[in-house]
N, C-alpha and C positions, 0 to 999 in steps of 0.2 A: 567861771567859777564852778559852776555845774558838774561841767566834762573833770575838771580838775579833782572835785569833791569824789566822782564816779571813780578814777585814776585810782586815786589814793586809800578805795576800799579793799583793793589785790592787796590782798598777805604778801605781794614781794616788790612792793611799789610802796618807798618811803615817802618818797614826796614827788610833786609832777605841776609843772606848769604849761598850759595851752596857749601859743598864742597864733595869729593870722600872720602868715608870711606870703610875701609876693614878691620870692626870687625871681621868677622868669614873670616881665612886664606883664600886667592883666590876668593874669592868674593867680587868684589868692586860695592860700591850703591853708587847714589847720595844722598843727605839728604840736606833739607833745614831749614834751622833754621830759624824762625818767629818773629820779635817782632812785638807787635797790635796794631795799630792803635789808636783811641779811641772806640773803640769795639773791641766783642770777635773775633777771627778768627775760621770759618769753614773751618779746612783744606780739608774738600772735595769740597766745592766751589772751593777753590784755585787752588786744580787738577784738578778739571773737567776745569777750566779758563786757565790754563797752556796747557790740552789736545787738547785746540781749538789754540792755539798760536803757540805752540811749538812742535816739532818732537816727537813722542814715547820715544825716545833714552836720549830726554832732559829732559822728566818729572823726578823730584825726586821721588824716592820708599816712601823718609820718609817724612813728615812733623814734627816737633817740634818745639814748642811754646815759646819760653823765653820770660821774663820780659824785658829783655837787651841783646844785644849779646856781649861776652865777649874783652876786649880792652886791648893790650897791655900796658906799660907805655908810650909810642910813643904814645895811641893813635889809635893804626892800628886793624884791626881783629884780635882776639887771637887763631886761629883756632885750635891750641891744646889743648884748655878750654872747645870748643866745647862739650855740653856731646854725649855720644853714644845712637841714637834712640834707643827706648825703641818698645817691639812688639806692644803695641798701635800705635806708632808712623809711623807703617807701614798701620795702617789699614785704613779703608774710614770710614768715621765719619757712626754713624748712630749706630742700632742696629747689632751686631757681632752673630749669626749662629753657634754653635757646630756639629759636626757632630751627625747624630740622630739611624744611626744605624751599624753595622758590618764593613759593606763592604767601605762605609762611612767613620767610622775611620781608614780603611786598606789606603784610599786614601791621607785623611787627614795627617794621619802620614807620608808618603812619601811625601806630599808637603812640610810638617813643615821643614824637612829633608832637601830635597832640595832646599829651601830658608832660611836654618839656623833661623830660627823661632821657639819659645815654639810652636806657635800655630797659623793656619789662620782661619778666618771663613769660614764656607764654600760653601760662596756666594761670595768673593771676588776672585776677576780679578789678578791670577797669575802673571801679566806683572804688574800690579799697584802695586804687594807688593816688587815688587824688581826682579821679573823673568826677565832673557833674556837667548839667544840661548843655551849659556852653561849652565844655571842653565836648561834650557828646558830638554837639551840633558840628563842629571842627573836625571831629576822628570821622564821624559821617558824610561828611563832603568828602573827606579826603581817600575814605574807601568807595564814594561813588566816581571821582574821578581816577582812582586806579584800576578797578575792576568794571567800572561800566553798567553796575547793579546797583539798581533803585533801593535802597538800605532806609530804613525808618526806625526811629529808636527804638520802636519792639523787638525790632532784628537784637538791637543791641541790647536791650535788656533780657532776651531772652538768651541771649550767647554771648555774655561779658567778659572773654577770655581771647586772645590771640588764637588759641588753637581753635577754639569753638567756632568762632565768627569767621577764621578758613576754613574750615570744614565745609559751614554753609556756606559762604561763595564762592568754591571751588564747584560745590553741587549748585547750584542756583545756575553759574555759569556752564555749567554742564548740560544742564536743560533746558537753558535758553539760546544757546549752542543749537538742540537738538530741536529745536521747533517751540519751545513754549516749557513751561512750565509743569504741565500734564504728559509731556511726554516721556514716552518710557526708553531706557536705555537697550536698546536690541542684546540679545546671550550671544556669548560668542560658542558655540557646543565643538 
């Protein structure tokens, strides 16, 4: 009721229902269902406006947009009409990012993985598509046994993007490659 009340203070958010979905088995997301005001809705406004109001934990992963939200014969929410977000649905508005090379998609696919997704870009914020600590602890194992690099949540909280989190383990494996950690990369002059 909260996240809902929060929803429906956007000037382009007529009405909005939250509820807990567990399409893919053991993974439960919030998703919020939209209808619009008399304008379109930016569902990244509306996160990034929820991010300022409401706890991490309360932000929905999904946004989705209906004409109507569906009504019992009563009348009431129809919450089993609800449809299931779609991977758009998870993402933040704007232009979406492929991964551009190798190592890149080695990461990419273990995000997708680990938040039950076709696909993220790989510029978006693992905790905005639906991450939390158990899906963390999952993406974490799975980029320790593809890259072979000891990763701890701070890795990921401090580089919660595909491209971020290659970045550092391409360089991480670079200097662990090279002797350690402290080791510096020789110039080629």
């Amino acid at each position: 009721g909260e996240i809902e009340d929060a929803l429906t203070t956007h000037p382009a958010v007529a009405q909005a229902a939250v509820v807990v979905r567990e399409d893919t088995p053991g993974v439960k997301r919030l998703a919020a269902y939209l209808v619009p005001a008399d304008r379109e809705v930016e569902t990244g406004a509306v996160r990034r406006m929820l991010s300022e109001r409401l706890p991490e934990y309360m932000v929905p992963s999904a946004f989705v947009v209906l004409d109507a939200l569906p009504l019992t014969v009563n009348g009431k929410l129809d919450r089993k009409a609800l449809p299931a977000p779609t991977a758009a649905d998870f993402t933040a508005t704007g232009p979406v990012r492929g991964p551009r090379f190798a190592s890149e998609e080695r990461v990419h696919a273990v995000f997708a993985e680990a938040l039950g997704l076709p696909s993220v870009g790989i510029d978006e914020n693992f905790f905005d598509l639906g991450g939390h600590s158990l899906l963390a602890m999952a993406l974490l194992q799975g980029l320790r046994a593809e890259f072979g690099h000891p990763l701890g949540l701070a890795d990921l909280l401090a580089r919660p993007s595909v491209a971020a989190l290659t970045e550092f383990l391409v360089d991480a494996t670079v200097l662990t490659a090279l002797g350690g950690s402290d080791a510096a990369v020789p110039c080629s002059d």
